[in-house]
RODO-2510 file (C-alpha; in nm, 4 decimals, decimal comma):
residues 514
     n   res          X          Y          Z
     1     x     8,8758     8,4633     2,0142
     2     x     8,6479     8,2045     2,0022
     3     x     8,4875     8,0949     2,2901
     4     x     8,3823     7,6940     2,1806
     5     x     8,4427     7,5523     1,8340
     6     x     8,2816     7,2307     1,7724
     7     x     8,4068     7,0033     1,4994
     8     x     8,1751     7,0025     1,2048
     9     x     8,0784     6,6767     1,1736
    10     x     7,9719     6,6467     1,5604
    11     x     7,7940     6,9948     1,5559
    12     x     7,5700     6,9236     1,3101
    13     x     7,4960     6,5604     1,3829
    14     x     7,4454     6,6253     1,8196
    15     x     7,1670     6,6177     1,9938
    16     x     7,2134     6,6477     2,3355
    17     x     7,5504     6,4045     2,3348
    18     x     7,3689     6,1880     2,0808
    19     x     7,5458     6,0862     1,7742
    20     x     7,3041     6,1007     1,4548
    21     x     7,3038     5,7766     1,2827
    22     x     7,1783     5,8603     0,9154
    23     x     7,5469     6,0972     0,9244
    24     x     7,7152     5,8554     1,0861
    25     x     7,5876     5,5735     0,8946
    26     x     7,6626     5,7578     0,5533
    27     x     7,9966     5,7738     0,6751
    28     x     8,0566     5,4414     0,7838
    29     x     7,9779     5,3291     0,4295
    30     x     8,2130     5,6027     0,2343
    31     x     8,5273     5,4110     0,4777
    32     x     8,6607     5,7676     0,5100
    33     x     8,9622     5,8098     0,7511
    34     x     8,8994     6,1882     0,8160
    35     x     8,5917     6,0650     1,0796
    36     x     8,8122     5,8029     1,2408
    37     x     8,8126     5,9064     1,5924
    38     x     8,4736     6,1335     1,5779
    39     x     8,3143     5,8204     1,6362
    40     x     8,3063     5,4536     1,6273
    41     x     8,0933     5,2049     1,5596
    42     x     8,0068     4,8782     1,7096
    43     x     7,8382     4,5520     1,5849
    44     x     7,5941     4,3621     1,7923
    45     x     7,6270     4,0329     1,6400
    46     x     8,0154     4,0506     1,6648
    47     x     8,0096     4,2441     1,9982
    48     x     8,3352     4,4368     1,8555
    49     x     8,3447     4,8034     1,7787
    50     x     8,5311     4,9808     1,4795
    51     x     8,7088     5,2756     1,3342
    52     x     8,4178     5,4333     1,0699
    53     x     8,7553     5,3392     0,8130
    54     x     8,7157     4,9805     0,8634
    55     x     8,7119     4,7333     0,5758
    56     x     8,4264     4,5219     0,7325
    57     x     8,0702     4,5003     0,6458
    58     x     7,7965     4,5293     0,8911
    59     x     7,4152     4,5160     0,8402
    60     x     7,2601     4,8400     0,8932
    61     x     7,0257     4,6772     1,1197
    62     x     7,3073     4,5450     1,3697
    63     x     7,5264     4,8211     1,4305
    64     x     7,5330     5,1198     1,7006
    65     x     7,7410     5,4767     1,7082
    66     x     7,9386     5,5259     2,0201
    67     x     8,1073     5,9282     2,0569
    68     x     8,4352     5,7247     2,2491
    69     x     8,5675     5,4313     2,2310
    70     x     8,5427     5,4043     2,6153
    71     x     8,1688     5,4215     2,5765
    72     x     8,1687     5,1135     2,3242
    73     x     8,3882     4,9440     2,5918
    74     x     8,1574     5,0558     2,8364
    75     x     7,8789     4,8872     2,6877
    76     x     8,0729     4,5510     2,6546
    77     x     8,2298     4,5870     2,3152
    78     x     8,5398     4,4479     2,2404
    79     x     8,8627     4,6324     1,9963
    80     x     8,8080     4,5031     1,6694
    81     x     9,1353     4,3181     1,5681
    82     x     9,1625     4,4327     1,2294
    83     x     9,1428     4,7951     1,2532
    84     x     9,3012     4,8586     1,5744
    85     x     9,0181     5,1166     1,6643
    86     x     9,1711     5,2690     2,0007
    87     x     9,4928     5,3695     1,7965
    88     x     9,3103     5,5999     1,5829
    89     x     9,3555     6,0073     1,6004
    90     x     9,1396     6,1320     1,8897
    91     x     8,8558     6,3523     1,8279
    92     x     8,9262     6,7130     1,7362
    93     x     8,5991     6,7775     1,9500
    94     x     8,8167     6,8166     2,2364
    95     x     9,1334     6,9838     2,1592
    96     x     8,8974     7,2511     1,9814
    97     x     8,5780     7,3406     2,2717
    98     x     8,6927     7,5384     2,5689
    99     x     8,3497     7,3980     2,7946
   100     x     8,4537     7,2395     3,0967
   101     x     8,3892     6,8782     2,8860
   102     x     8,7036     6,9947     2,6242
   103     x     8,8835     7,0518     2,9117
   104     x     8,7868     6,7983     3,1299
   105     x     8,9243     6,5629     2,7893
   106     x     9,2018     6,7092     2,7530
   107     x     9,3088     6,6757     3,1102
   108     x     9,1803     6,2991     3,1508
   109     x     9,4011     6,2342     2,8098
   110     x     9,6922     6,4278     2,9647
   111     x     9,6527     6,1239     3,2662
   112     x     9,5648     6,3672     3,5728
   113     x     9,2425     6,1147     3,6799
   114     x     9,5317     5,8540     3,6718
   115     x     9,7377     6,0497     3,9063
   116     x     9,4755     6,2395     4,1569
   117     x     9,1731     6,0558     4,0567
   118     x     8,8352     6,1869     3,9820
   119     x     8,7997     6,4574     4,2848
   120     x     9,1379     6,6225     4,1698
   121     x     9,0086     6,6397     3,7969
   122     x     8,7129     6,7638     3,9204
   123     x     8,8999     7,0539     4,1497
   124     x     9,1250     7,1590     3,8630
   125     x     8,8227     7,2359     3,6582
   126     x     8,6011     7,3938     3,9676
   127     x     8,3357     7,1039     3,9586
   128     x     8,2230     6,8211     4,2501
   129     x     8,2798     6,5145     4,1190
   130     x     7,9008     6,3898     4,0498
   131     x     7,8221     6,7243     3,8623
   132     x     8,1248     6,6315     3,6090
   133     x     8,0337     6,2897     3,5678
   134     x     7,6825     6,3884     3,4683
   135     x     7,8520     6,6295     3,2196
   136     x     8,0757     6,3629     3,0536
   137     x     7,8072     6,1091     3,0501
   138     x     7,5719     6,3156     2,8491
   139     x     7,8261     6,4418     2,5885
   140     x     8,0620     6,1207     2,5619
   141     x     7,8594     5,8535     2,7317
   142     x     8,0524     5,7107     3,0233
   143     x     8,2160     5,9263     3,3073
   144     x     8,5975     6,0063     3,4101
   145     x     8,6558     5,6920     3,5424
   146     x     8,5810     5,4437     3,1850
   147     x     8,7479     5,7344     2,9746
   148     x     9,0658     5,7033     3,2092
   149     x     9,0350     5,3154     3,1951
   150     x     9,0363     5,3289     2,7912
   151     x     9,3698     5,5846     2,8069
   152     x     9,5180     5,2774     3,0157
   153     x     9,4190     4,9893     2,8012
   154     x     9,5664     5,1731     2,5058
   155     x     9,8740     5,2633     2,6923
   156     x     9,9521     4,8810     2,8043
   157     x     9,8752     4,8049     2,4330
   158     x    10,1730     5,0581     2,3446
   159     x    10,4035     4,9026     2,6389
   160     x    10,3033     4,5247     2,4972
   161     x    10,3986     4,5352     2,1661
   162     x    10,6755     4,8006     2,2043
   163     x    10,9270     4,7096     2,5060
   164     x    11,0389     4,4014     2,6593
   165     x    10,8898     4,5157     3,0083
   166     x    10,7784     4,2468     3,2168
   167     x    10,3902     4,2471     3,2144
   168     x    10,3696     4,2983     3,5696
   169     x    10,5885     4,6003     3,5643
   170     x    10,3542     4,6981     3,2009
   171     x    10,0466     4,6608     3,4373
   172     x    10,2476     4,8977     3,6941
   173     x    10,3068     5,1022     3,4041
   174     x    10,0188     5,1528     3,2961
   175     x     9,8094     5,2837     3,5882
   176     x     9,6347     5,0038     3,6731
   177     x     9,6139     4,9291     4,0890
   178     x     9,6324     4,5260     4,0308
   179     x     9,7872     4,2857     3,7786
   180     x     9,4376     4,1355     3,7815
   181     x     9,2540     4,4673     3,7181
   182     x     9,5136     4,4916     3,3960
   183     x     9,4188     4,1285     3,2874
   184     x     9,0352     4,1677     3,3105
   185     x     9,0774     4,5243     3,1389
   186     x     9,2889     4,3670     2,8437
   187     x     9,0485     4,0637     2,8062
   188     x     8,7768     4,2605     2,7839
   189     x     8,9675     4,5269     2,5871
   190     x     9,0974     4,3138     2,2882
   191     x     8,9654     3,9805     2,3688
   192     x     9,3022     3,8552     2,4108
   193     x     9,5523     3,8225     2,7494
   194     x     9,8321     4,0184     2,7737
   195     x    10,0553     3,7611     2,6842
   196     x     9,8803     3,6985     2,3424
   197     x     9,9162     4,0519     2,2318
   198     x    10,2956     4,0307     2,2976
   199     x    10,3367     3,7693     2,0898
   200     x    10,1624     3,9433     1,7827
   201     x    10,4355     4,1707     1,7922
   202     x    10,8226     4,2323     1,7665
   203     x    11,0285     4,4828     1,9182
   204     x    11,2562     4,6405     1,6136
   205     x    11,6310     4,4968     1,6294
   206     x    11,7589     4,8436     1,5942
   207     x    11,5353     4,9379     1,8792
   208     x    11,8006     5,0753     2,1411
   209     x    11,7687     4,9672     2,5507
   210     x    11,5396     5,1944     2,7204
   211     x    11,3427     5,3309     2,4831
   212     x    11,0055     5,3445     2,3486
   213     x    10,8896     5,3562     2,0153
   214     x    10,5288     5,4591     1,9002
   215     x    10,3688     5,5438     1,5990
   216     x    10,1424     5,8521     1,6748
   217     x     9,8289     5,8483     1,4240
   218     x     9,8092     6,1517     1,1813
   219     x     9,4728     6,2736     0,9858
   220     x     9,5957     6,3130     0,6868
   221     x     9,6937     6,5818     0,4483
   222     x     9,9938     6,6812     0,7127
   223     x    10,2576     6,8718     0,6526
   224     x    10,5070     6,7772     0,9344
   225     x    10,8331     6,9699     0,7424
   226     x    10,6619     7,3064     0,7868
   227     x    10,6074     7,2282     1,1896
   228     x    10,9954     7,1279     1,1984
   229     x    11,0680     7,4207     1,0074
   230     x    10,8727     7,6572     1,2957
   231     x    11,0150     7,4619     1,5647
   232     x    11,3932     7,5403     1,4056
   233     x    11,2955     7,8934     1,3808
   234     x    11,2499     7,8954     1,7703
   235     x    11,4369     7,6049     1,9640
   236     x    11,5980     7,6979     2,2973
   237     x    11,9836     7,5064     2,2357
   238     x    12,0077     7,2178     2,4588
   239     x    11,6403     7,2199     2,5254
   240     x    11,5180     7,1441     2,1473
   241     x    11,7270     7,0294     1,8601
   242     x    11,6011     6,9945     1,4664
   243     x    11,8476     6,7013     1,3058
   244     x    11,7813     6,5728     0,9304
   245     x    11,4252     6,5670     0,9167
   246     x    11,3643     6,5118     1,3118
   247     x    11,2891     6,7070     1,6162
   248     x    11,4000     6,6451     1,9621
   249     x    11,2960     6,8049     2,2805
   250     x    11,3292     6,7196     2,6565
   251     x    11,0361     6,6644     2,8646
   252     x    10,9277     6,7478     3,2163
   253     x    10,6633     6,5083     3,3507
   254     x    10,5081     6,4387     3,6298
   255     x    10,6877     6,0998     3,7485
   256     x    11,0421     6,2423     3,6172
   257     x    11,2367     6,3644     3,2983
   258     x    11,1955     6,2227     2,9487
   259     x    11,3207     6,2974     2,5882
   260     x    11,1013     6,2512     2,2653
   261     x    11,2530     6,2430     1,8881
   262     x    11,0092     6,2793     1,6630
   263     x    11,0100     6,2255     1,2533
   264     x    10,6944     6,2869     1,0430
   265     x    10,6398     5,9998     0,7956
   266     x    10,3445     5,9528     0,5522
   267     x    10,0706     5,8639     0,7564
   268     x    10,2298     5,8596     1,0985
   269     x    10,5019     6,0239     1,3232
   270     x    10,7672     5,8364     1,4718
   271     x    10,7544     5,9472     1,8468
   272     x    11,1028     5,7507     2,0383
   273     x    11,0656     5,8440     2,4143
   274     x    11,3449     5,7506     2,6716
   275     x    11,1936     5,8035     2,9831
   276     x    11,2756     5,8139     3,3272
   277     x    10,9550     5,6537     3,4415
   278     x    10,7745     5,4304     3,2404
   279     x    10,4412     5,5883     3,4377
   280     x    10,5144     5,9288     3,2062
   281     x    10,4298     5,7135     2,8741
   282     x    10,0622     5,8129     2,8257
   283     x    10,1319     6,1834     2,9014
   284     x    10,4094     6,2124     2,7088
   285     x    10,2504     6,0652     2,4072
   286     x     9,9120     6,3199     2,4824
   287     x    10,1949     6,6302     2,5015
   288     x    10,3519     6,5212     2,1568
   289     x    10,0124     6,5354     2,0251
   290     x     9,9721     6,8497     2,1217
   291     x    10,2950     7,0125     2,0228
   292     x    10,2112     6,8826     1,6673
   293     x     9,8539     6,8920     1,6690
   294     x     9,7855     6,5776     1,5520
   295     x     9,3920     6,5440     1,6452
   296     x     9,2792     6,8595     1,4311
   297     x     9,0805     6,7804     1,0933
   298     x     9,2537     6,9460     0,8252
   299     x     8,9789     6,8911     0,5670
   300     x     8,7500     7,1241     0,7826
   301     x     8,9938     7,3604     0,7840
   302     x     9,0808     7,3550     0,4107
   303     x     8,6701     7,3490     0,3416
   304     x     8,6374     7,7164     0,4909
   305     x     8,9555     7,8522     0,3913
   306     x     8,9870     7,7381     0,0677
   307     x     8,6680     7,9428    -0,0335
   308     x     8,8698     8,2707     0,0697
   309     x     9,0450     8,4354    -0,1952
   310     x     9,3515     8,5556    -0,0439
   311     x     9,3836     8,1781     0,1332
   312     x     9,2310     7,9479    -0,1447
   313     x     9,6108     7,9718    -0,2955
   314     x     9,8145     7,9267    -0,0196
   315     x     9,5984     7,6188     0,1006
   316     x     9,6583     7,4403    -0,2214
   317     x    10,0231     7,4695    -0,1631
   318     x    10,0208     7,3557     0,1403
   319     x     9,7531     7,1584     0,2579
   320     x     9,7585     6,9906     0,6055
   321     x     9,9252     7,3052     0,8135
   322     x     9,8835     7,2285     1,2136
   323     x     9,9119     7,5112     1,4657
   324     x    10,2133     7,4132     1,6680
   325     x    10,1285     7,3736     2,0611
   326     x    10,3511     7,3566     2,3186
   327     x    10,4826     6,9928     2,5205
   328     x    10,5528     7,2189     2,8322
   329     x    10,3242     7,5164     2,8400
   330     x    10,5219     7,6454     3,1532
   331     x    10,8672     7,6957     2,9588
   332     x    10,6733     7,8594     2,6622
   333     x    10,5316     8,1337     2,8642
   334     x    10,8112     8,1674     3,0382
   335     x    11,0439     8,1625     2,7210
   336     x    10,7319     8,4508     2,5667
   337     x    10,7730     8,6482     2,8272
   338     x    11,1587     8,6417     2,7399
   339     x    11,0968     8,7107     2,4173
   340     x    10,8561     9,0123     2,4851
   341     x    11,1257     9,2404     2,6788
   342     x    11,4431     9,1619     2,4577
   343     x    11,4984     9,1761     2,0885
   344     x    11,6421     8,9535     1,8493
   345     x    11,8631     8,7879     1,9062
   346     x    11,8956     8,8517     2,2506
   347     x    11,5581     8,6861     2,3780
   348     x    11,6481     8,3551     2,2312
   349     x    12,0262     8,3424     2,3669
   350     x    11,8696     8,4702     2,6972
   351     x    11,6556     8,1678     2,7204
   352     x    11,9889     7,9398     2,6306
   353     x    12,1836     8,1480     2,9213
   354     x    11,9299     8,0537     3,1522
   355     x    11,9279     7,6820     3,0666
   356     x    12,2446     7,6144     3,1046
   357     x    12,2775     7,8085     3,4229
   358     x    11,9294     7,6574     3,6043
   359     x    11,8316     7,4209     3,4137
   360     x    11,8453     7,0570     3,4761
   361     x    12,1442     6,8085     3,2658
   362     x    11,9672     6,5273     3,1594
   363     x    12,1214     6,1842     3,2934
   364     x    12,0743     6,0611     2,9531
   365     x    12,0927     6,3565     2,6727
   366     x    11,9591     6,2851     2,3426
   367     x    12,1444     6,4268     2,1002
   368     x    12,2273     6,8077     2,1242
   369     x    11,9577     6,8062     2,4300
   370     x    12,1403     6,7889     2,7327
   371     x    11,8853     6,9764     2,9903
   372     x    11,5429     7,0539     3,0977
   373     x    11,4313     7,4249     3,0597
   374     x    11,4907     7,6108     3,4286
   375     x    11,1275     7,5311     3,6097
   376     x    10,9492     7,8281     3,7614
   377     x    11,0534     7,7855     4,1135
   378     x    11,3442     7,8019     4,0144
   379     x    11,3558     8,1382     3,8153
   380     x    11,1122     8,2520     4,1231
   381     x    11,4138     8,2450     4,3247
   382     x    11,7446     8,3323     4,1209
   383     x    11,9205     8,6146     4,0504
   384     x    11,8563     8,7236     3,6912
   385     x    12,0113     9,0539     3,6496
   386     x    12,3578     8,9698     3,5675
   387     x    12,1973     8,8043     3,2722
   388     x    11,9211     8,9872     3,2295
   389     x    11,8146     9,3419     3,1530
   390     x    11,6186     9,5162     3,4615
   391     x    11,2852     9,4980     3,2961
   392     x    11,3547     9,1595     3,1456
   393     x    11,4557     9,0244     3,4684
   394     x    11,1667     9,2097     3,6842
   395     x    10,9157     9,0637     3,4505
   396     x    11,0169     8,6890     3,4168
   397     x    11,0619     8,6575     3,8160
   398     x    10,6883     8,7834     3,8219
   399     x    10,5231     8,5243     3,5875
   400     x    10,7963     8,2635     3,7278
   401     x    10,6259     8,3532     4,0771
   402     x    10,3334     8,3516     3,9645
   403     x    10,3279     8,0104     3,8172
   404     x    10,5294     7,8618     4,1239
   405     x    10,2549     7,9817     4,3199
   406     x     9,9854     7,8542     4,1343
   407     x     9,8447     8,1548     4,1452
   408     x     9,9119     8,1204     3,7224
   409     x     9,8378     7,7859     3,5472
   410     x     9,8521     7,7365     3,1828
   411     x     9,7498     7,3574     3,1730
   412     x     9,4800     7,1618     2,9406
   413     x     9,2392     7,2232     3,1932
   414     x     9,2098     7,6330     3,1800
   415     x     9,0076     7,8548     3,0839
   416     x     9,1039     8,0345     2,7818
   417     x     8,9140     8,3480     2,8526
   418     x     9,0416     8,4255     3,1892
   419     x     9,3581     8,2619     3,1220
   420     x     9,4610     8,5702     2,8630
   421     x     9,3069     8,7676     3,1026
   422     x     9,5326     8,6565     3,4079
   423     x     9,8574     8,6273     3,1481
   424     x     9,8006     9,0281     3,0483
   425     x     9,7842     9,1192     3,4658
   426     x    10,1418     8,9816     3,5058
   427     x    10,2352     9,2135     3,2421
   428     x    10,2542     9,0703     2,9281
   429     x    10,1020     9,2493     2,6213
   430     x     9,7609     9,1172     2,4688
   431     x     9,9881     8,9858     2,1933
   432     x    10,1976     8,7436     2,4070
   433     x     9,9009     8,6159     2,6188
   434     x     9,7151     8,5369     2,2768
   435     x    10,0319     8,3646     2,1189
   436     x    10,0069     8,1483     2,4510
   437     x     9,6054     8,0882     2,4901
   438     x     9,6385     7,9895     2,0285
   439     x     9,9666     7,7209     2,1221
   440     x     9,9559     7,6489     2,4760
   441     x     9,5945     7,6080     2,5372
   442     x     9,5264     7,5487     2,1548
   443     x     9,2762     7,7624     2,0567
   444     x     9,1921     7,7532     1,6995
   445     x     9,0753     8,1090     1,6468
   446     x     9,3583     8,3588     1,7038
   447     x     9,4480     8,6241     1,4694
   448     x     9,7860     8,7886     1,5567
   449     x     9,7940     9,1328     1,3529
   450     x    10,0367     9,2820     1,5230
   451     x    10,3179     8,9724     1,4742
   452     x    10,6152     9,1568     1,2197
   453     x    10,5932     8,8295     0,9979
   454     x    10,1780     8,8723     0,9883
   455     x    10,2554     9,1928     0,8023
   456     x    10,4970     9,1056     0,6378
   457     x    10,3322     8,8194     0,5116
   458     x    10,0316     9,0318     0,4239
   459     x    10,2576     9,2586     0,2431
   460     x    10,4286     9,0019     0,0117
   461     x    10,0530     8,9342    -0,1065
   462     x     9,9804     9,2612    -0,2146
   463     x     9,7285     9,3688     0,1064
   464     x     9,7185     9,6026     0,3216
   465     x     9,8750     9,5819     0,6635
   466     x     9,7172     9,8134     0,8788
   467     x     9,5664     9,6712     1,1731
   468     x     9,1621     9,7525     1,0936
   469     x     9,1259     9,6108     0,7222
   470     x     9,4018     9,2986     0,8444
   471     x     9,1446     9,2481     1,1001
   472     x     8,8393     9,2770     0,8807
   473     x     9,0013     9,0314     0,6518
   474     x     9,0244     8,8086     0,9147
   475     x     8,7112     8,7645     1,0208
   476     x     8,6665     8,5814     0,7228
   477     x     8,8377     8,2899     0,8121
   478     x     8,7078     8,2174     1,1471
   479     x     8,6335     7,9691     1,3481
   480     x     8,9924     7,8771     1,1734
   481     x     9,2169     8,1970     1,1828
   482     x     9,4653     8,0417     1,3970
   483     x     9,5182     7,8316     1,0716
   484     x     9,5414     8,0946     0,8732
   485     x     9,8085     8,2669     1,0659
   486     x    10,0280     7,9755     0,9927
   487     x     9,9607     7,9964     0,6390
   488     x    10,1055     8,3282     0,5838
   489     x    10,3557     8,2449     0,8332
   490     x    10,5121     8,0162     0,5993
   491     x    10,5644     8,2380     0,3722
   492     x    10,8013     8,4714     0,6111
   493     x    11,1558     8,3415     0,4478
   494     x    11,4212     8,2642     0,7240
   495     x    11,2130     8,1856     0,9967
   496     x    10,9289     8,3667     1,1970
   497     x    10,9653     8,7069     1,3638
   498     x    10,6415     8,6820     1,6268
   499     x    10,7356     8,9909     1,8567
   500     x    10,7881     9,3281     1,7773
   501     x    11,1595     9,4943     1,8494
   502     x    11,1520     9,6074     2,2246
   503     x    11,3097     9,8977     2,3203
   504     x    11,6936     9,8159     2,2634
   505     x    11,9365     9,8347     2,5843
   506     x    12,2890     9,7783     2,6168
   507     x    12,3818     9,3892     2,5078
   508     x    12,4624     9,2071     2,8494
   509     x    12,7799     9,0073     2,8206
   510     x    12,6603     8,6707     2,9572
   511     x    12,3741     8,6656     2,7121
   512     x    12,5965     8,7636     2,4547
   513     x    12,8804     8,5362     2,5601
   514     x    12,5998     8,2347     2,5752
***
């Protein structure tokens, strides 16, 4: 696997966190979407900075490239009005580099500088605090504290023109310490008070009480029916639920419980989030990002692996695949390491079994999900082997202790080299712990060869499925084979088949009877 990826368009234009202005320039003037969120540019004369998509005109002579939009705020620009620039996709800089800046993104986006300020971002990543602001300055431009400050603007924006909160309780909301902190932030923001932006927009009349309705930004091509397809091929029953052409899921966050439904459209996804604290908004909508994998650049993607042979094809069909991630990485490993010990069917009804025993009803359920996934503490402490084969059992009470010990985190934040290494010492195989590091911890360059439906895949094509030449062929399609993989995924009919058959036991009843 890859240890950094940098997108494209930033690699080649970088110089020591600089932003080249002849590339960026060019692209300003083509008004392509694809680079909205790689940059943005700002206007001197208007003191507003832009998507590089928007319609306006500026004089080459007047306008300045920013890497975040929290630098351009930083340096006193306001949101230009028109083209909503803090809504657009975030980088897919971040989600792809596994340097302690990635991370260090990721986690700020994910709202942990919000909730244990700059000193516990810095611990999670193993940094003192003026170290990591000297690293964020000179790749983004500004430090923890402005990129944090941004994620709140936006997320009072959201609140605003989405709920009928009362602004003090939005400002609450939204992280800020002080309703004036919120009004100086959202002046200087958008140039407008909070009141203002209200009024520029509507709640829908079908909107029901309690919930929150966003549209999350999409780079286009994107195929959202193949992720609900994948999702459907592996939802835990009252945990996850696919219904006409939308996915729901519970969520575990830090201030409480939420649920998300989620329905791709053209050019957006329809995220509705009933939440039991209104603090969980900006996480929640980071997490859904994630489990869809809305910040990666599918043109990049299509530009290498449409100049393969075997892939040029199955690209054209299907343009715009994302590498599903995961909106709680602790139930995925914990469901993988479910799925490692116990065969079809019985992993999957052995992850219901468990839900419905430990896991925690919803006060509100959404649909056909009516409980949280059992959390590791919990599973730490249980007794499992009444549901559970002996080695099934053993195995999930050791990464369950594990992770309730923290002596195991799987978080935006970790490593991805000596998080596979740390997954394979609990006991799972290489092949789990890479299936985690490509959708937990979204690395883009993971090749699983030894997955039945990679082979099987391989073998509907006509090629050879033997691990050396599969791997050879790979090698082609890096930094992107984690793309890859989910093109000949979709070709497996029926659904997915990522783990091998374990060694079959005797059915247990209670899984069975589940």
């Amino acid at each position: 696997m890859s240890d950094s990826c940098q997108h494209p368009a930033i690699a080649t234009g970088k110089v020591f966190g600089m932003l080249d202005f002849e590339r960026c320039w060019r692209a300003t003037l083509s008004r392509d979407t694809r680079f909205d969120g790689l940059f943005y540019s700002a206007v001197v004369t208007t003191g507003i900075y832009c998507r590089p998509s928007c319609p306006g005109c500026p004089k080459r002579k007047n306008v300045s490239f920013y890497r975040s939009a929290a630098a351009a705020q930083e340096a006193g620009y306001r949101a230009c009005k028109r083209c909503n620039p803090d809504a657009s996709p975030g980088s897919p800089e971040w989600n792809l580099r596994a340097d302690v800046v990635g991370r260090a993104m990721r986690l700020i986006a994910d709202g942990v500088c919000d909730r244990e300020g700059v000193a516990g971002l810095a611990t999670q990543l193993g940094y003192t605090t003026r170290h990591l602001h000297r690293l964020l300055t000179a790749e983004v431009g500004v430090g923890p504290q402005a990129l944090a400050r941004a994620q709140r603007a936006q997320t009072a924006r959201i609140l605003l023109e989405t709920t009928s909160l009362r602004i003090t309780d939005v400002a609450m909301a939204a992280g800020f310490s002080s309703v004036r902190q919120f009004n100086d932030t959202i002046a200087a923001v958008f140039d407008r008070t909070p009141t203002a932006l209200r009024d520029t927009a509507a709640l829908p009349a079908d909107q029901a009480a309690g919930t929150i309705v966003v549209r999350l930004s999409v780079r286009e091509p994107f195929d959202g029916p193949a992720l609900l397809r994948f999702f459907a091929a592996h939802a835990i029953p009252g945990v996850e639920e696919i219904d006409n052409g939308t996915y729901r899921r519970s969520l575990r966050l830090p201030h409480g419980a939420g649920t998300v439904a989620l329905t791709p459209h053209t050019g957006y996804v329809e995220a509705q989030f009933s939440l039991e604290d209104i603090r969980d908004l900006a996480t929640a909508i980071h997490r859904c990002r994630c489990l869809l994998d809305l910040d990666a650049d599918p043109l990049a993607v299509t530009e290498l692996l449409a100049g393969e042979p075997l892939m040029a094809p199955l690209v054209a069909a299907h343009p715009g695949l994302r590498v599903p991630g995961a909106a709680d990485p602790e139930e995925l490993l914990l469901h993988t390491a479910l799925r490692q010990m116990l065969p079809e069917p019985q992993g999957p009804m052995a992850a219901t079994a468990l839900t419905r025993r430990f896991g925690r009803p919803l006060p509100s359920p959404s649909g056909a999900v009516t409980h949280l996934f059992p959390t590791a503490q919990t599973l730490a402490e249980a007794t499992l082997t009444d549901l559970l084969s002996d080695k099934a059992a053993e195995l999930l009470r050791r990464v369950a202790t594990d992770l309730a010990a923290k002596d195991l985190t799987l978080s935006d934040g970790s490593d991805r080299t000596e998080t596979e290494r740390r997954l394979m010492q609990t006991g799972l195989s290489g092949h789990s712990a890479a299936y985690l590091v490509m959708r937990a911890l979204k690395d883009p360059d993971v090749f699983l060869a030894q997955a039945p439906a990679t082979g099987q895949a391989l073998q509907s094509l006509g090629q050879p499925t033997d691990l050396a030449p599969m791997m050879r062929r790979a090698e082609h399609w890096r930094p992107w084979r984690s793309y890859a993989l989910m093109q000949l995924w979709n070709l497996c009919p029926g659904g997915t088949q990522l783990f091998a058959p374990a060694q079959r036991t005797t059915p247990q009843p209670a899984i069975l009877a589940a």
